[in-house]
GUDO-452781 format. One record per atom (N, C-alpha, C): x, y, z. Coordinates in steps of 0.1 Angstrom, whole numbers, plus 5000, padded with zeros to 4 digits. Example, Ala and Ser with C-alpha at 12.3 -4.5 7.8 and 13.67 -1.06 7.14 Angstrom:
<nodes>
513249435078;512349555078;513249675078;512849785071;513749895071;512950005079;
</nodes>
This chain:
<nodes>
500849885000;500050005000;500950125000;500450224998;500850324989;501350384998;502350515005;502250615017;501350715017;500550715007;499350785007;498150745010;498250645006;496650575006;497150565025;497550525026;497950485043;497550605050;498150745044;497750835053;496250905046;495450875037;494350905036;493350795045;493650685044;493050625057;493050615072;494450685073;494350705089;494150835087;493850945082;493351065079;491851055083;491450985076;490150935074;489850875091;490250765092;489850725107;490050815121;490950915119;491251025130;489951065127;489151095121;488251225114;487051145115;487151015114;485850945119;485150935138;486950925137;487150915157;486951045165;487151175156;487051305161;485651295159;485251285147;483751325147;483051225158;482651085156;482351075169;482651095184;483751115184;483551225199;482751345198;483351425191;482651555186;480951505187;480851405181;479051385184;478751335199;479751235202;479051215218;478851315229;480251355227;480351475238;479651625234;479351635224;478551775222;477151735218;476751695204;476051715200;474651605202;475351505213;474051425217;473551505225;474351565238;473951635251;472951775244;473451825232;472551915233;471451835228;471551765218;470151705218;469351605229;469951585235;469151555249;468451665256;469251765256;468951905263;467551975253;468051945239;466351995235;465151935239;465751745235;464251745243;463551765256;464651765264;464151815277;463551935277;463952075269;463252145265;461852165262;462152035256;460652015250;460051975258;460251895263;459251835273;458651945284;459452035288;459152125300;458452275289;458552295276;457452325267;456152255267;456252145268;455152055262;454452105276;454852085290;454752095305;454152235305;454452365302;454152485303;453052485299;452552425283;452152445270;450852405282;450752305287;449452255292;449152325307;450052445310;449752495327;449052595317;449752645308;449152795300;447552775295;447452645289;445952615286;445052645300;445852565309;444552555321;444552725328;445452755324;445152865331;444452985323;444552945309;443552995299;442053005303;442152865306;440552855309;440252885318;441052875331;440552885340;440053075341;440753135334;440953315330;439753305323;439053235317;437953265310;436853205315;437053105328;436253085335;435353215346;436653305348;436553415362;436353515350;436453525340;435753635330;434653635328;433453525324;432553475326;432253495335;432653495348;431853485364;431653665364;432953705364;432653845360;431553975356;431653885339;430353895336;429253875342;428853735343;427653705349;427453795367;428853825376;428353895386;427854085386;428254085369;427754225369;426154235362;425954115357;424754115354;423454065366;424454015375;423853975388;423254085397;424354155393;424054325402;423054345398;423154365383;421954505378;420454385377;420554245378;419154235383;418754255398;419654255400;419454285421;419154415421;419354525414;419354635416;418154675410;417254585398;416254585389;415154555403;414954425412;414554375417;414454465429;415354485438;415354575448;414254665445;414754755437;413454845434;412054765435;412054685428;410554615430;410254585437;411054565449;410754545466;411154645474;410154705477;409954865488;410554795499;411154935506;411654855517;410254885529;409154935527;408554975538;407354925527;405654885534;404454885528;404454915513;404255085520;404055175505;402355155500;402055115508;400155045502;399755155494;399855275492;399055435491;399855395475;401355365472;401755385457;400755225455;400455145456;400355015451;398855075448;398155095455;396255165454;396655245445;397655325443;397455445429;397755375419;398755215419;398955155409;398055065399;397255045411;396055005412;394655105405;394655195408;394055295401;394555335384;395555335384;396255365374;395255245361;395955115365;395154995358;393755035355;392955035367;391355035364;391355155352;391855305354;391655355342;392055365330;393055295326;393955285315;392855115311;392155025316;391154945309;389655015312;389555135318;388655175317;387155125327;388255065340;387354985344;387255075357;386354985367;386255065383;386254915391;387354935400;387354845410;386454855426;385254795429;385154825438;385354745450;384954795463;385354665477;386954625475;388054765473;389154765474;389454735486;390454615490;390854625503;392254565503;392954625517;394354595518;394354565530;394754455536;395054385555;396454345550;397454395561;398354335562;398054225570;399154155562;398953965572;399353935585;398853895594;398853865603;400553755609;400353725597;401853615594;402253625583;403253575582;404253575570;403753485560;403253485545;403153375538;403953295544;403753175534;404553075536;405653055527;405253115516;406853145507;407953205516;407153335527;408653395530;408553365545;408453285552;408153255565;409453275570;410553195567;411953265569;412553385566;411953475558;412753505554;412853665560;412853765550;413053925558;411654025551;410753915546;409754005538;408253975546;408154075545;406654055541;405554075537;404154055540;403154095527;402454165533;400954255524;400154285524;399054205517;398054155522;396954145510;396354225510;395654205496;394854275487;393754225480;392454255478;391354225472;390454315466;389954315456;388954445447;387854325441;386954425434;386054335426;385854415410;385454375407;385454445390;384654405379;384654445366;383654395358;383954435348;383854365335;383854385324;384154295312;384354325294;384054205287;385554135287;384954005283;386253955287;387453975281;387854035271;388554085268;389354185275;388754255279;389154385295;389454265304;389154215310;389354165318;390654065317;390753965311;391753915304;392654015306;393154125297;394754245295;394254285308;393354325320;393754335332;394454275338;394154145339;394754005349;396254015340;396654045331;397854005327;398854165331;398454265325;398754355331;398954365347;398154305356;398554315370;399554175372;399654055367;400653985365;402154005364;402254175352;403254225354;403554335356;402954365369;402654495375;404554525381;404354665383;405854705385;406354645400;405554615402;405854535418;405554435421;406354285429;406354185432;404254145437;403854075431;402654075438;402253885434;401453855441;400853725439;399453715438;398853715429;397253675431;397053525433;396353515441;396153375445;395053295442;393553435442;392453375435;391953495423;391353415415;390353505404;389053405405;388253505410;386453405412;385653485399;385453405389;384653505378;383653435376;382953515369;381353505368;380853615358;379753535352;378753595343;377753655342;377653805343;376353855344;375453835334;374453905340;372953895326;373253975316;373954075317;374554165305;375954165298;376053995296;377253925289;378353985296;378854065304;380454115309;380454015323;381554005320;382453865334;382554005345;382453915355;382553995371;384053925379;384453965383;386253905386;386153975399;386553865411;386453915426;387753875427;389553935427;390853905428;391253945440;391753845441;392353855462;394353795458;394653875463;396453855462;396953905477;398353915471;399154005483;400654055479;400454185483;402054255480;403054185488;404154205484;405354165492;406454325495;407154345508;408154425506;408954355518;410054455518;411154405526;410854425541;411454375553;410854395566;412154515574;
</nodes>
């Protein structure tokens, strides 16, 4: 063999022996080191998601507690903190003339006890009872109109009946609610 060929092969095998060191000692370790990388990416990748959601979870609550307010605050109003019987009778009035009706045997007793809806609780009621008359049609947009009267109320009975001159007669007994 040639003195060249001899030193292109041990040329060669230094260069094979350097490069694999050169690969063990460097270039594995970094590539071990990426994927550890990776892995503690992959690790972040899924704290960042939960914490994604969890951020859009308390955004959402957010929301829904400012919408919480402004019906508390819609509501409140609808619940006087005192009686008030005098605005509920004019609301009351208001109704009979806007259907054009006349309520008579108006009456208002505060209850003796607390319903039983609020027996625990910090409210309580007035009842109320009228009598009235008219075609059923009036009558009817009354009962629904006082259904959603500006203020919390419960009717509990409607007694109707038919006069000799075709208009229904409606004897409604309920009770206000306010705060105690």
């Amino acid at each position: 063999m040639s003195p060249f060929i001899k030193k292109v092969i041990f040329t060669t095998i230094i260069g094979l022996a350097a490069f694999g060191l050169l690969f063990a000692f460097v270039a594995l370790p970094l590539t071990q080191n990426i994927g550890q990388h990776k892995r503690t990416l992959d690790k972040k990748s899924l704290e960042y998601s939960s914490l994604q959601e969890r951020y859009e979870t308390l955004k959402r609550t957010h929301e829904n507690a400012a919408q919480t307010e402004a019906i508390y605050n819609k509501v409140t109003g609808l619940w006087p903190d005192g009686k008030e019987v005098s605005n509920f009778i004019v609301s009351l009035e208001n109704l009979a003339i806007s259907q054009s009706l006349t309520f008579d045997n108006v009456s208002i007793v505060e209850s003796a006890k607390a319903s039983p809806k609020t027996a625990d609780s910090k409210v309580a009621g007035v009842q109320f009872s009228f009598n009235t008359s008219g075609s059923f049609s009036v009558m009817l947009e009354t009962l629904r109109k006082l259904e959603k009267f500006e203020r919390f109320n419960n009717v509990s009975s409607v007694d109707l009946a038919t006069k000799s001159d075709g208009t229904i007669s409606a004897k409604v007994n309920g009770e206000i609610y306010y705060g105690k």
